[in-house]
C-alpha positions as CSV (number, residue, x, y, z in Angstrom):
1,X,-9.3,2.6,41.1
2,X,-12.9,1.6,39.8
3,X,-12.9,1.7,35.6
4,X,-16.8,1.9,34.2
5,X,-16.6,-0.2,31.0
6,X,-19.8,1.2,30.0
7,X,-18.7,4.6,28.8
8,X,-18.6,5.5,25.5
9,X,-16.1,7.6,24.1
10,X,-16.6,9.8,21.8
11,X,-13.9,11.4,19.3
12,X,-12.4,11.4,15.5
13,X,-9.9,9.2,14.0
14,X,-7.7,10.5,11.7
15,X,-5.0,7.9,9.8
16,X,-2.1,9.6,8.2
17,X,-2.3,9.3,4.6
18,X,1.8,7.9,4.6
19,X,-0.1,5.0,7.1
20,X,-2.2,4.1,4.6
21,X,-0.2,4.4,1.9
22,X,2.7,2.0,3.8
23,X,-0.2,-0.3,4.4
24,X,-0.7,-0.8,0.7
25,X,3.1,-1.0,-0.1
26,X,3.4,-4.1,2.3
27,X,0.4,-5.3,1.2
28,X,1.3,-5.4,-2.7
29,X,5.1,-6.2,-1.4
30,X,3.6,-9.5,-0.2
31,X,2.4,-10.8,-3.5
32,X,4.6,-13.3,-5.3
33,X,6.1,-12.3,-8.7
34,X,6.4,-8.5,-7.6
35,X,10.2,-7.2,-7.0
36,X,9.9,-4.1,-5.4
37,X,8.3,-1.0,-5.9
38,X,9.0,1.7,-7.2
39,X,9.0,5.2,-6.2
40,X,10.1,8.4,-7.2
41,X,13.6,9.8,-7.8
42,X,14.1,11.2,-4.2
43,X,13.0,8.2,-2.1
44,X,15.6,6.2,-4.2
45,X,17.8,8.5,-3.3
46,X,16.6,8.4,0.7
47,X,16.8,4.3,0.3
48,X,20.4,4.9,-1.3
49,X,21.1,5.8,3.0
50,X,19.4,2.6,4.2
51,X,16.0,4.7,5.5
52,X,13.4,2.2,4.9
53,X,10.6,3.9,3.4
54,X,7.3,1.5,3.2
55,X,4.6,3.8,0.8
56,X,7.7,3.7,-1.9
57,X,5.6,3.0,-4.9
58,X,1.9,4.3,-3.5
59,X,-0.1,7.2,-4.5
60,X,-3.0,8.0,-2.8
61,X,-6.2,9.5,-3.2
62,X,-8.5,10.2,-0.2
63,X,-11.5,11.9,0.1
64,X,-14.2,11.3,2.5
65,X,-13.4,7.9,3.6
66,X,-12.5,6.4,0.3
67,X,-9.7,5.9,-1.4
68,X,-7.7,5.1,-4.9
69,X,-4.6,3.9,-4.6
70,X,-1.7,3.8,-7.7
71,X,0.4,1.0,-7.0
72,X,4.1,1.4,-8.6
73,X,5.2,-2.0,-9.3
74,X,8.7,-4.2,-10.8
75,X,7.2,-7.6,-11.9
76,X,9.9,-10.9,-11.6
77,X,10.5,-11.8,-15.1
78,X,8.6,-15.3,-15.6
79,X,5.4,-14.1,-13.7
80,X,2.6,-13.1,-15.4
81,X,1.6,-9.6,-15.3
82,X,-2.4,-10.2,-15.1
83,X,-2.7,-12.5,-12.4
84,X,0.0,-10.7,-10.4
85,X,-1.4,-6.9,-10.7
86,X,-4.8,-8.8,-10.0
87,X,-3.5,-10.3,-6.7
88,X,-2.0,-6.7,-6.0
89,X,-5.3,-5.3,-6.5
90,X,-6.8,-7.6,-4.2
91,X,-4.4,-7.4,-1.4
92,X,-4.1,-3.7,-1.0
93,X,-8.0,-3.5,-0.9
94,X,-8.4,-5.9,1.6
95,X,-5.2,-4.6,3.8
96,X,-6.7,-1.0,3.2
97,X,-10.2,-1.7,4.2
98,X,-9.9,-4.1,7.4
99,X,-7.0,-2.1,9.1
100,X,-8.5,1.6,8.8
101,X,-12.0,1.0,8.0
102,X,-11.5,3.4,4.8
103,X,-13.3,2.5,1.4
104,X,-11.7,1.0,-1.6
105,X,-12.8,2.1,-5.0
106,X,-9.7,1.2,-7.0
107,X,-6.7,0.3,-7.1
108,X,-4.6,0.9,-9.9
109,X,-1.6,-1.3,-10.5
110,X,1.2,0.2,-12.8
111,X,3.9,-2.0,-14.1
112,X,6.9,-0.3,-13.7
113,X,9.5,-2.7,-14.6
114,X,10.4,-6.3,-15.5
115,X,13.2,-7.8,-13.1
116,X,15.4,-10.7,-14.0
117,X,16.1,-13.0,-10.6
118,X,19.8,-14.0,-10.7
């Protein structure tokens, strides 16, 4: 069987807005000094039963190829808050932006919570 490598094909893209948002959530999850973060009452409840849920934490906004992100976040006690919600920021965007291609126009970081390491 002969393939042409010379065809283009043509055709949409679509990324799920729950890939996107677990993008971000390993992204932010990545930075040193943040815990966890932290999502809603039900997907508690859903980690409660061991279902690994990556976007825990992320709220998306997408419209036409850009997005704003609100990133949920518990902070290790001793960090501090500035430079880690910065390195969130910068993460996320860059994790966002070379894996779909989408535009990032903000990223909000919201600390959550203050967790003592025992």
């Amino acid at each position: 069987m002969k393939t042409n490598k010379n065809v283009d094909f043509k055709g949409d893209i679509k990324i799920s807005d729950s890939v996107v948002a677990s993008i971000a959530g390993l992204a932010a999850s990545e930075i040193d000094g943040v815990h966890s973060l932290s999502g809603n009452l039900t997907n508690e409840i859903v980690a409660k039963f061991g279902i690994k849920n990556n976007s825990k934490g992320v709220k998306l906004e997408i419209n036409q190829g850009s997005v704003v992100a609100d990133i949920y976040v518990n902070v290790l006690y001793g960090y501090a808050i500035p430079a880690v919600s910065s390195k969130v920021q910068e993460k996320v965007k860059q994790a966002i932006e070379s894996m779909t291609g989408l535009s990032v126009v903000g990223v909000n970081v919201r600390i959550v919570g203050i967790t003592v390491k025992v």
